[in-house]
C-alpha positions in Angstrom: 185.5 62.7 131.3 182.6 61.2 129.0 185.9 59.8 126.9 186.9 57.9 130.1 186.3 54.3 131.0 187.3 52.8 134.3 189.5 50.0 134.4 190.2 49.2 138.3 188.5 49.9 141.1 190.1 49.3 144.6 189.3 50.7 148.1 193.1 51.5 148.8 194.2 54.5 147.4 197.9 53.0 146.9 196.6 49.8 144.6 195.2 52.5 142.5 198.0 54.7 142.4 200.1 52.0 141.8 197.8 50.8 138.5 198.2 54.2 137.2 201.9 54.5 137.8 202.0 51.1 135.8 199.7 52.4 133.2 201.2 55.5 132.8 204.8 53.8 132.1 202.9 52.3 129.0 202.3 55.1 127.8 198.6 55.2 128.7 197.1 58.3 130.5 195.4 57.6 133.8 193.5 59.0 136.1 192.4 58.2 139.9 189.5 59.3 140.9 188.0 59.2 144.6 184.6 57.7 144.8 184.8 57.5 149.0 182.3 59.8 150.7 183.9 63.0 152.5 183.3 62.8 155.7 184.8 59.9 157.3 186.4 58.2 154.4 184.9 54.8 154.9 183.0 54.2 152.2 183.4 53.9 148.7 186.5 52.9 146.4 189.2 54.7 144.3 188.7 54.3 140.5 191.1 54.5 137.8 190.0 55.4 134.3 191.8 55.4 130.9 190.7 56.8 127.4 187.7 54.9 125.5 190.6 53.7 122.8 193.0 52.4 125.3 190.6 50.3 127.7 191.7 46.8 125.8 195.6 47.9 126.2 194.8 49.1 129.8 192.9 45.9 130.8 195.7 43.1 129.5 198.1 45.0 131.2 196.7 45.0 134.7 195.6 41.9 134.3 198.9 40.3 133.5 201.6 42.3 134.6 200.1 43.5 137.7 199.1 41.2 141.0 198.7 42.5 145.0 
């Protein structure tokens, strides 16, 4: 994963399945990765990371074709 950059970070697992499933229909690998502690799931935030060359591709597409 030292290739991987994060791109979004959300505490609702759905907004950052959704960003992949939007990514991934570019044609960008994604990832979600849980960053919430395991006990009680209260803390922390889900993180989606893309490939060091596709960050700039990644980033203009969440920023303009998705909203919540």
């Amino acid at each position: 994963m030292e290739n991987w950059v994060k791109v979004f970070e959300d505490a609702q697992q759905v907004r950052a399945e959704i960003v992949k499933g939007v990514l991934t229909a570019q044609d960008i690998p994604a990832v979600v990765l849980s960053k919430k502690e395991t006990v009680y799931q209260v803390f922390g935030t889900y993180e989606v990371h893309v490939k060091r060359e596709d960050v700039l591709t990644a980033t203009n597409v969440i920023k303009n074709e998705i909203s919540f």
